[in-house]
Structures are given as C-alpha cells and as structure tokens.
C-alpha positions in Angstrom: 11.9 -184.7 -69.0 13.4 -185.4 -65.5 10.0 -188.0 -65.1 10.5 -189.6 -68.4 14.3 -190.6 -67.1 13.3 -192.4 -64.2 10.5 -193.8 -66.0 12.9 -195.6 -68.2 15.4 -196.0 -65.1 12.9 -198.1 -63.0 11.9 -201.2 -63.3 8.7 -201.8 -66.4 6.0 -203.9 -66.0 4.9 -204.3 -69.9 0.8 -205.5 -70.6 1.7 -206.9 -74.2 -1.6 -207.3 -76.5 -2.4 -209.2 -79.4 1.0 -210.9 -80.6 2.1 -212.8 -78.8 6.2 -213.1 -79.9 6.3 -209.3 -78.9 5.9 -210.7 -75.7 9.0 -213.1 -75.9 10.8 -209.7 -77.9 10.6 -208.3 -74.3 11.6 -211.1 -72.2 14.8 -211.5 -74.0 15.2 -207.5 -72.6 14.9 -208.8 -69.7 11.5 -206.7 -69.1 8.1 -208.2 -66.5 5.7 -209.1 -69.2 2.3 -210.0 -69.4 0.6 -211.0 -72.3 -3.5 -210.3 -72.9 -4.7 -213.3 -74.6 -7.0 -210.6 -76.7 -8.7 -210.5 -80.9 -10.5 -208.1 -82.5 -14.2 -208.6 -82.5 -15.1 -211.2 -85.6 -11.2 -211.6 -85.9 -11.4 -208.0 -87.3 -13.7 -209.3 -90.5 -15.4 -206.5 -91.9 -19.1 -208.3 -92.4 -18.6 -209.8 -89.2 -18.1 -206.8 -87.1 -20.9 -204.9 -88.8 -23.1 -207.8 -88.1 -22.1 -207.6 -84.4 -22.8 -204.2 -84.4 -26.8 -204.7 -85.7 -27.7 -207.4 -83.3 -25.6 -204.8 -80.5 -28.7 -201.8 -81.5 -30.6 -201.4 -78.4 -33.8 -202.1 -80.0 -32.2 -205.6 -81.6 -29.9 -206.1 -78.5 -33.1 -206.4 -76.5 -34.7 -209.3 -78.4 -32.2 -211.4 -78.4 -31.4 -210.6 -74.7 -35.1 -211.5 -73.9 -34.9 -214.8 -76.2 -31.4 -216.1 -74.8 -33.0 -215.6 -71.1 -35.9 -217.5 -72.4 -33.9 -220.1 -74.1 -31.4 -220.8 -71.5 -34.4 -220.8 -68.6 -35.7 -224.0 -70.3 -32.6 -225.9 -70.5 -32.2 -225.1 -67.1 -35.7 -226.0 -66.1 -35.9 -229.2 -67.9 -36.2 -232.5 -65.9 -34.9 -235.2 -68.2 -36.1 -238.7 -67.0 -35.0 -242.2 -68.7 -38.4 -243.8 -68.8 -37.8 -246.6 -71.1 -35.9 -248.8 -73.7 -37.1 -250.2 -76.8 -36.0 -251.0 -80.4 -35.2 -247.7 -82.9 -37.6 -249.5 -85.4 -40.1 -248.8 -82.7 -40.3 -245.4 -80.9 -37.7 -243.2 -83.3 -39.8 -240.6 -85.3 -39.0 -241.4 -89.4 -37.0 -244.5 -88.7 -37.7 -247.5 -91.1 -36.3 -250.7 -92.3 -33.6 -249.2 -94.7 -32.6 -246.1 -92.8 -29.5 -245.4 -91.2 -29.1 -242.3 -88.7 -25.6 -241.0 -88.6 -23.6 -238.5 -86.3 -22.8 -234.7 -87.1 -24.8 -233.1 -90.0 -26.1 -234.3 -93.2 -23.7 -236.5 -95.1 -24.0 -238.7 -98.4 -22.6 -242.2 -98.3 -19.5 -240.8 -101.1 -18.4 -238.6 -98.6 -18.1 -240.4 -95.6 -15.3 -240.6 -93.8 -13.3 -244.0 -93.3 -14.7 -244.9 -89.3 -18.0 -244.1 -90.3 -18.1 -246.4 -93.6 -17.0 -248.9 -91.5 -19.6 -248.6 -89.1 -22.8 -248.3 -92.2 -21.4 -251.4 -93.6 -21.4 -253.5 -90.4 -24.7 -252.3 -89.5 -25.8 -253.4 -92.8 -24.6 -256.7 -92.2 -26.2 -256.3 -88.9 -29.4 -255.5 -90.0 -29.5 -258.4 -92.8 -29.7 -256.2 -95.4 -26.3 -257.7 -96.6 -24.6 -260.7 -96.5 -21.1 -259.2 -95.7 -19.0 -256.1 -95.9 -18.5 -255.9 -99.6 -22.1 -256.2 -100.6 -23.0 -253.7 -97.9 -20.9 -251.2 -99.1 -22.6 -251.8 -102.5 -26.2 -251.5 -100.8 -24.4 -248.1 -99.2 -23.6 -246.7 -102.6 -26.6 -248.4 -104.5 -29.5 -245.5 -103.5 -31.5 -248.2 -101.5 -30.2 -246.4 -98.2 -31.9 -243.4 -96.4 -29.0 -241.8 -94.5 -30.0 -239.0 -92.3 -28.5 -236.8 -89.0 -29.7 -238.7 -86.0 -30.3 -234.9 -84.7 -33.1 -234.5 -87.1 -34.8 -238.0 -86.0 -34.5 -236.2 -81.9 -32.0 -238.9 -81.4 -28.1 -238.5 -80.8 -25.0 -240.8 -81.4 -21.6 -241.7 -80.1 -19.0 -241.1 -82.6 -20.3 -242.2 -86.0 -23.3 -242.5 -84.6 -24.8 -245.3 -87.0 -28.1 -246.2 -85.5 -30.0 -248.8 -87.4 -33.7 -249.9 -87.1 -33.3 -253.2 -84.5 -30.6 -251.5 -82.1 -32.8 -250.9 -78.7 -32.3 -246.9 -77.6 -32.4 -245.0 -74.6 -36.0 -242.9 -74.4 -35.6 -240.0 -72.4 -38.6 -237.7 -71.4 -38.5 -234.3 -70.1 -40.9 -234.1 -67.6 -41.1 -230.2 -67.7 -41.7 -230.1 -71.4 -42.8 -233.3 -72.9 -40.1 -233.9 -75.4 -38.4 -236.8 -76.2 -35.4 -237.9 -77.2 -33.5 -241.0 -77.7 -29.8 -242.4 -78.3 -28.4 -245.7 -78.5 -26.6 -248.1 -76.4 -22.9 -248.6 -75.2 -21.3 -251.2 -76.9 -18.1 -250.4 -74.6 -14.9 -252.0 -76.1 -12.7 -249.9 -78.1 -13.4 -252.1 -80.7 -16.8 -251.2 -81.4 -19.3 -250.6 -84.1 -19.7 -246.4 -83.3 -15.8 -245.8 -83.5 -15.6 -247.9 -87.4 -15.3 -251.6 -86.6 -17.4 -254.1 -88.1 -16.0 -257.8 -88.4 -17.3 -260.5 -86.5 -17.0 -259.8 -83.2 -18.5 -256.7 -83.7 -21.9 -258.2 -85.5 -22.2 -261.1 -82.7 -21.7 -258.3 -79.5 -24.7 -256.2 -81.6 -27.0 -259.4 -81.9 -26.3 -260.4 -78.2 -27.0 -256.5 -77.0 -30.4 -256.8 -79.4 -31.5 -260.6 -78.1 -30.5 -260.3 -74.5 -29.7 -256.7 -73.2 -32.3 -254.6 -74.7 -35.1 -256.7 -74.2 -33.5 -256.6 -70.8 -33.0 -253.7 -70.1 -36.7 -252.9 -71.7 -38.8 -255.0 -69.3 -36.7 -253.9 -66.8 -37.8 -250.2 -67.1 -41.5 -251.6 -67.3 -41.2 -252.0 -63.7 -40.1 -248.7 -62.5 -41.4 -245.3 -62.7 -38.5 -244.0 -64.5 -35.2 -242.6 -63.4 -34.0 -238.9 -62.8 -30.9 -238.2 -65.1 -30.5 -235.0 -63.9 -30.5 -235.3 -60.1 -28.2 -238.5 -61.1 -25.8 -236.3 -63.4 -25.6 -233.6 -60.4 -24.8 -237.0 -58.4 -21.9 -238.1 -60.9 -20.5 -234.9 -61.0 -20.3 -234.3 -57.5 -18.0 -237.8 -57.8 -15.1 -237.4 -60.5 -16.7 -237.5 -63.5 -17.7 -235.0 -66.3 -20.0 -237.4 -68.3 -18.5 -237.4 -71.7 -15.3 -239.6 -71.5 -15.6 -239.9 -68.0 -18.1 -242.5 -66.9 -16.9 -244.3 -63.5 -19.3 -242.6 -61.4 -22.4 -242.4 -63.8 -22.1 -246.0 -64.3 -22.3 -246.7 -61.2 -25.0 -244.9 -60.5 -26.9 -245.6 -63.2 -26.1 -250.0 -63.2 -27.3 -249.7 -59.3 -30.8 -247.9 -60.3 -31.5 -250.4 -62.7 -30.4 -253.3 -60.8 -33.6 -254.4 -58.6 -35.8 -254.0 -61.5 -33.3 -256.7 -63.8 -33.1 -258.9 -60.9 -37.4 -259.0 -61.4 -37.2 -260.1 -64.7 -38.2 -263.6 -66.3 -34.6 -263.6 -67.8 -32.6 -266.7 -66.4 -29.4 -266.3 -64.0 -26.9 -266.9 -67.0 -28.6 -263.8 -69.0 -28.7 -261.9 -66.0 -24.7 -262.5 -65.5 -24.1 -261.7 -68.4 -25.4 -258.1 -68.6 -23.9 -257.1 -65.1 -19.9 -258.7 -66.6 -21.1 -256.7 -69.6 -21.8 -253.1 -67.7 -18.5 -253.9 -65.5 -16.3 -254.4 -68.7 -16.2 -250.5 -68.8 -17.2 -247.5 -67.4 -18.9 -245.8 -70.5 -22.2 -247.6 -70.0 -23.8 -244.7 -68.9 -21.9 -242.3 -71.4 -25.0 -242.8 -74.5 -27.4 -241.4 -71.3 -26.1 -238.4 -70.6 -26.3 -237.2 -74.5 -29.6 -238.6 -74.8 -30.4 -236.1 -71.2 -28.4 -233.4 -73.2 -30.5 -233.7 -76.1 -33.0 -233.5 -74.4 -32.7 -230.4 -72.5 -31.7 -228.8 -75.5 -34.3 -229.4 -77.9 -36.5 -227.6 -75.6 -34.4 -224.4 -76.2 -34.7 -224.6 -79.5 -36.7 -222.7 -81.9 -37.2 -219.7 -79.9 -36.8 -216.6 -82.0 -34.1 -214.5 -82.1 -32.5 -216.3 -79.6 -28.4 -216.9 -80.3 -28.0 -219.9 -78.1 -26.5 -222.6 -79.3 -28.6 -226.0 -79.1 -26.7 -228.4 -81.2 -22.9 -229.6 -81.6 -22.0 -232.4 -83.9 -19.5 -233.7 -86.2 -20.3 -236.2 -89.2 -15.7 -236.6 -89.4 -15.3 -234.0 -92.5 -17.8 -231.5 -91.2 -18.6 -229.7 -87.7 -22.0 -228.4 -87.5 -24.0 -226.3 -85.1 -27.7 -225.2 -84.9 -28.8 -222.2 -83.0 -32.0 -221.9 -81.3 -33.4 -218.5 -83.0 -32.7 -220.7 -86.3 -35.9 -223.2 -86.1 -35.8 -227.0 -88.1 -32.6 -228.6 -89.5 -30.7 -224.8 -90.1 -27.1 -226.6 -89.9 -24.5 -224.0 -89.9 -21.1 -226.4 -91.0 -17.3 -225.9 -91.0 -14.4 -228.6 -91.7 -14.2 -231.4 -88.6 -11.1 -230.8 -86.5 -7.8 -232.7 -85.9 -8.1 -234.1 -81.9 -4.9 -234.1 -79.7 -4.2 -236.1 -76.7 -2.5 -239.4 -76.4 -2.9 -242.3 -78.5 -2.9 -246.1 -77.8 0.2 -247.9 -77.8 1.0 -248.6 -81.8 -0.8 -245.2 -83.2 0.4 -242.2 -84.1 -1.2 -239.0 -85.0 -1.5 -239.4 -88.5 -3.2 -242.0 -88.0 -6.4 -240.5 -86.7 -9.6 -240.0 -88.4 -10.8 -236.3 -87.8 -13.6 -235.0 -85.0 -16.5 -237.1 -84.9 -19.4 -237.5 -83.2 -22.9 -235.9 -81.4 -21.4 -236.5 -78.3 -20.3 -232.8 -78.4 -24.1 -232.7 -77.6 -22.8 -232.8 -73.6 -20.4 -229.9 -74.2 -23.0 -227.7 -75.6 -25.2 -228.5 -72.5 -22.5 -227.7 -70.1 -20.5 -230.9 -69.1 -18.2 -233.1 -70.7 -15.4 -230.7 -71.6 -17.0 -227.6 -69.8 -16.8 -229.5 -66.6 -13.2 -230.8 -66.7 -12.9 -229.3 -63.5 -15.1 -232.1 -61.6 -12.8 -235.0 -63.2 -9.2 -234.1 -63.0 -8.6 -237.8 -63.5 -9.9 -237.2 -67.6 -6.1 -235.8 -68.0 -4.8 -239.1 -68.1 -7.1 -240.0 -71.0 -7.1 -237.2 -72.9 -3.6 -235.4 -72.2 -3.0 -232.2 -70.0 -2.8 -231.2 -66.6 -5.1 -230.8 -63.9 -4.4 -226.9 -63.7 -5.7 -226.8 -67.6 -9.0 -229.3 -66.7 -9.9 -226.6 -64.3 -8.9 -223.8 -66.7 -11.2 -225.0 -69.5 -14.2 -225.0 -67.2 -13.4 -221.2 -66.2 -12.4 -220.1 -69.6 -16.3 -221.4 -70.8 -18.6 -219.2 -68.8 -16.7 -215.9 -71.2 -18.9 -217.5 -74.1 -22.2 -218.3 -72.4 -25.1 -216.4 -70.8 -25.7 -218.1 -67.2 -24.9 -221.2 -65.0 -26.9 -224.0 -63.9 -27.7 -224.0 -60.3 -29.0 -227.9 -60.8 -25.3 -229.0 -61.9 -22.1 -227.7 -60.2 -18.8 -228.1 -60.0 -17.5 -228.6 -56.3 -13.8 -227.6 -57.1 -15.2 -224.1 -57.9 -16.8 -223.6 -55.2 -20.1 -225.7 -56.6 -20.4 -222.7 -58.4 -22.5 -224.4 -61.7 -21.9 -225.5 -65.1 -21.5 -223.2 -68.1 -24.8 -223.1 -69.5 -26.1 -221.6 -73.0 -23.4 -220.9 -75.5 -24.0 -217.8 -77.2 -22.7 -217.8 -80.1 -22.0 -213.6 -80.7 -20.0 -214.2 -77.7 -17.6 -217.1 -79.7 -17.2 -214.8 -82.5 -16.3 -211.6 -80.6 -14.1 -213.2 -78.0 -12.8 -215.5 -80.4 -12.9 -218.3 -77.7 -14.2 -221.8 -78.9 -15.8 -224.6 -77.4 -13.8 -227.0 -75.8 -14.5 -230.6 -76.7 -12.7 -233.9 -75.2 -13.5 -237.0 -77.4 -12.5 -239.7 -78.7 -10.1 -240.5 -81.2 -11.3 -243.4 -83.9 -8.9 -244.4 -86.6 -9.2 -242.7 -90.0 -10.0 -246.1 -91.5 -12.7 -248.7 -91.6 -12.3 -251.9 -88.9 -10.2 -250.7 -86.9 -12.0 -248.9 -83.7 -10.7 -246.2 -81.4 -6.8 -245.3 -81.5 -6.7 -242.9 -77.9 -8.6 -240.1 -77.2 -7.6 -235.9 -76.8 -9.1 -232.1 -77.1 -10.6 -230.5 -80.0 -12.5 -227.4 -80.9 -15.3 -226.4 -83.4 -14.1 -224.5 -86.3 -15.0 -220.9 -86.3 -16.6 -220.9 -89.5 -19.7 -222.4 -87.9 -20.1 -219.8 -86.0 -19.4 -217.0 -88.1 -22.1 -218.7 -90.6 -24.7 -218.5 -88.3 -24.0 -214.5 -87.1 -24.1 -213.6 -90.2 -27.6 -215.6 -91.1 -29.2 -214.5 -87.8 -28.5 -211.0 -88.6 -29.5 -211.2 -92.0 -33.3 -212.4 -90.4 -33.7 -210.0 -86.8 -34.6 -206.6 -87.0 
C-alpha cells in the first residue's frame, strides 16, 4: 500500500486516449497530460473491421502487399513529359462537338452545383452552341448534351473542370509507360470560367486563349523535343512551391522552357506580348501542368489487381469520389463534397462558399499539393494556418501511404520525399484523411472564386471501397 501512496503523492504524467475532453478533465486537476490522437480501426464499424481483418490474412495480406509495391513502383517510375498542345476536339479520347467533360465523378446537369452550372452555360456560349446564358442552360437541361468525368476521357480539370471541344489542352506523355493524358489551360483571374463565371469577359478571354495562345503555345511545342515535368516539379519544389495553389516557382520554370520556342514562331510581336503579360498576370499558369503530370503518373498505377492504392481524387461540388487501383475502369467509390476553410476574399463570408470541387485533388493523391505543404510555407497566407501546421500535414501523410518518392523531396525534411501511394486500409484504420488545399469558388453561378482554405475527403469513400475490395480478393 506504502507504493500506492507515493504513487498518488508524486507528481502524474497522464497518456489520455480517445476523448479528448478527458484530457481538459485533467488539466483543470492540475495533472501533465498528453493526449493520443487515437480511433478504433474502421471507427469501430463492425463490417469494417471484419473486412480489415480478411485483406490482414497472410495469404490475402500478401497480395495486396505485392500489388501496392507494384502499383506504387510505377508511379514512381513514370517520366511524365509535356510534348504538345492542341485543341480537346482533336487529341481527347470520346470528345465530340456536344460533349462537355466535368470535374469529380459522374454528374447529371439537374444536380450540378451552382459554380459548375455557371461554367456549362458559358462554355456553351463559348462553343456556339448557344446564343447566351439562358438558352444554354436550356441546351444543358434539353438531352442534347453529353456530360461526362474528364477522368474517364484520361483528362483532368481545375475546379469545375468544364472542358469543351475547341479549348487547346496540355498532352502529357509518360515516357516509361506510354500513356497519355491531357488537362486544360489556365485562364488565371479569379474570375474565370473553371471557378463558375461566364459573362462577357469571360467568353472573349476563352476566344483569345483559343485564337492566339493555343495555337501558340501548339507551334511552339512543334519545335522542341518536349519538356520534363518531373525533373521541373522536383525543380519547383526545391523553390517554395507545392504545385497545387502554389505556382510562383513552376511558372517560372515552365514560361522560361517555353520561351525560345514562342519567340520562333510566325506569330507577330503584339501576339507574342500578349501571351508573356498574360502568363505574368499570375502565377497559376503552370498549376493545369502539374495535374495533367499527376494524372499521368497515376493512370499507370491503375488497374493492377488487388492493389489498395489510391489513383484518383476528385470532387464534381456535391460528391467526392475516389478510384482505387485494384478496382479497374470508372469504379467511382463517392461520398458528399466537403465544406473548405481558410480565408475568404474581402466581401465573402463562409456561407457563402460553394462546397469542394475540383480534379485538382489529382496532385494530392500523387503526393504534392497539400502533402507537400512543407516546401511552401508561404501557401499559409492563402489558405489559412501556420507554418508549423504546413509542415505537420506533410508528416502526418506518410501514416496513410506505402513509400516515398526519391524523384520529389521536400528539403525542409531533410529532402526526405513526397508521400507517395495512398492506401486506402490505412485511411480507414488510422482514421486519418487526405489533406487537400483548394480553392474556394462561390456557391453560385457568375461569380468566380471567393478565397481559398483546407478540406478533406469524406470517409465514406473510403469505407465504400474497403468494403468492395474485400468483397472481390481472396
């Protein structure tokens, strides 16, 4: 008993687990707590823990160990080159003169979210398949429209990610496995065709970046042998950015490749001009070519049986979707789009904010973008936070994946590299999601982006595609 006594006489140093108010309970007692951030496995869901506990049989647990080593050694291994620029119309597999590819996972015109009616509507107008915003909204609802994920066309897109048949695209190439993949331009400004605008100014920047900065930018491509994207990611990186809402770097890099090949074009001075004012009116020129390297990279990871890696994150602004690479085709696995927090731009609050949209959570699922905070602690002045949290995101990441990427590091960890193959048993035992930074585009048509913040996937995705995986391995 004499033990017990001092036990309680000296000073405690209390580990509190699982709720976390027990913790503040103590503090008021004036007791050293720390608290283990800590869930049951599948948040303690019954179906979910037994289907942890198949894939975990050694026979099963082998597989999928085998497939995921597989899996992430090809996104690894892939060398994703820009080798060109030409019109959707042209090069994008199942693209024709009256379809529109959106962002996130399939979505009918009815249930569309405000920002991404907008942005159908203007490209209709765009396109000349209307004459203005009302009668496109009929041509929207009228049947004559094929809308369809620009993931399932091997393309990706920026926020609502409407990409219409006469927009020119990136076309990306990886050079280790002969894939392709494509994505549009930046249109830069906030107010923009991709976060829901779509009056005027909107149409004219679209038929200036079709007549003069495509074309551009297309015979300008003709006359190299094709840039590097990864070695130029590594590059940006290495210089303050993390390639999703951070672009100075990647711009830069990017404008200054393509440079001596514009200057050799036929286009005149003027035209010229004009696309270099254009690329210097903001730094997210480059932003559309590091998804379209994402994509890239990841495509060839997918299909691989039995393999729980995680190849697609996307968001249509009511659902969040996810495909897994032992999951082969269009399997979307689909929960209900997130809020995003962060700061807003001066005259917008919260509420007014259209939910998580976009396939630019393509460049989290590859490993940069919010994974990489940690290489750009100037983001937190964008999208809200501190440094100390940046760099606590990138840590917190490599707990739900399987390996890093030597090719891509992070210098303020001691260039150890980027978070690479989300498993997704991993999310649902942990119970630690993805981190996402993004943009935030107003929950209504017209109006463009309102500020920009942090989200996460909802768990359901996740959960859905455990329990579907399971359902098909033994």
């Amino acid at each position: 008993m004499s033990r017990i006594n001092d036990l309680f006489q000296s000073d405690l140093h209390v580990i509190n687990v699982g709720i976390e108010y027990f913790k503040d309970d103590m503090k008021q007692q004036k007791a050293n707590v720390t608290h283990l951030d800590w869930q049951p496995p599948g948040g303690g869901k019954p179906e979910l823990i037994k289907a942890l506990d198949k894939l975990d049989k050694p026979e099963i647990l082998e597989k999928i160990e085998a497939a995921n080593k597989k899996a992430v050694e090809r996104i690894i291994n892939s060398q994703p080159v820009l080798i060109g620029f030409d019109q959707a119309i042209n090069v994008v597999p199942g693209m024709t003169k009256t379809t529109i590819l959106h962002a996130g996972p399939p979505i009918t015109w009815e249930r569309m979210n405000g920002a991404m009616k907008g942005a159908v509507t203007g490209a209709l107008v765009f396109e000349g398949l209307a004459k203005d915003l009302e009668e496109a909204a009929e041509v929207a609802a009228s049947g004559q429209i094929t809308f369809s994920p620009c993931h399932e066309h091997n393309c990706v897109g920026s926020m609502a990610g409407i990409t219409s048949p006469s927009m020119f695209m990136h076309i990306v190439e990886n050079k280790t496995y002969g894939n392709i993949a494509y994505t549009n331009l930046s249109e830069q400004m906030s107010k923009i065709l991709r976060m829901g605008a779509n009056d005027e100014s909107v149409i004219q920047r679209l038929n200036w970046m079709r007549d003069v900065l495509g074309p551009m930018l297309r015979d300008a491509m003709k006359l190299s042998n094709g840039i590097d994207l990864r070695l130029m990611l590594a590059q940006a990186l290495h210089m303050g950015d993390e390639c999703h809402n951070r672009n100075n770097a990647g711009t830069s890099l990017l404008i200054q490749a393509l440079t001596p090949f514009i200057l050799e074009t036929d286009y005149t001075k003027e035209q010229k001009r004009e696309v270099f004012n254009f690329v210097a009116s903001s730094d997210y020129f480059s932003g559309p070519t590091w998804m379209a390297l994402c994509k890239c990279a990841l495509d060839a990871a997918h299909g691989i049986e039995n393999s729980t890696i995680v190849t697609t994150m996307a968001r249509n602004g009511v659902e969040f979707g996810i495909r897994v690479s032992g999951m082969a085709g269009n399997t979307w696995f689909t929960g209900p789009a997130q809020k995003v927090v962060g700061p807003m731009f001066a005259g917008y609050k919260p509420e007014d904010s259209g939910l998580d949209i976009g396939d630019s959570a393509i460049t989290e699922t590859y490993g940069i973008g919010g994974f990489a905070m940690a290489t750009a602690p100037a983001i937190v002045a964008l999208v809200g936070g501190t440094v100390d949290e940046a760099i606590g995101y990138s840590v917190k990441m490599k707990e739900i994946t399987t390996t890093e990427n030597p090719n891509v590091t992070i210098p303020m960890l001691n260039f150890q590299g980027i978070a690479t193959g989300i498993d997704m048993r991993k999310v649902v035992q942990t119970g630690i999601l993805p981190i996402i930074n993004t943009a935030i585009a107003h929950k209504e048509a017209g109006i463009g982006m309102i500020g920009a913040g942090i989200t996460h996937p909802p768990v359901d995705c996740f959960e859905k595609a455990l329990l579907a995986l399971s359902e098909n391995i033994s």
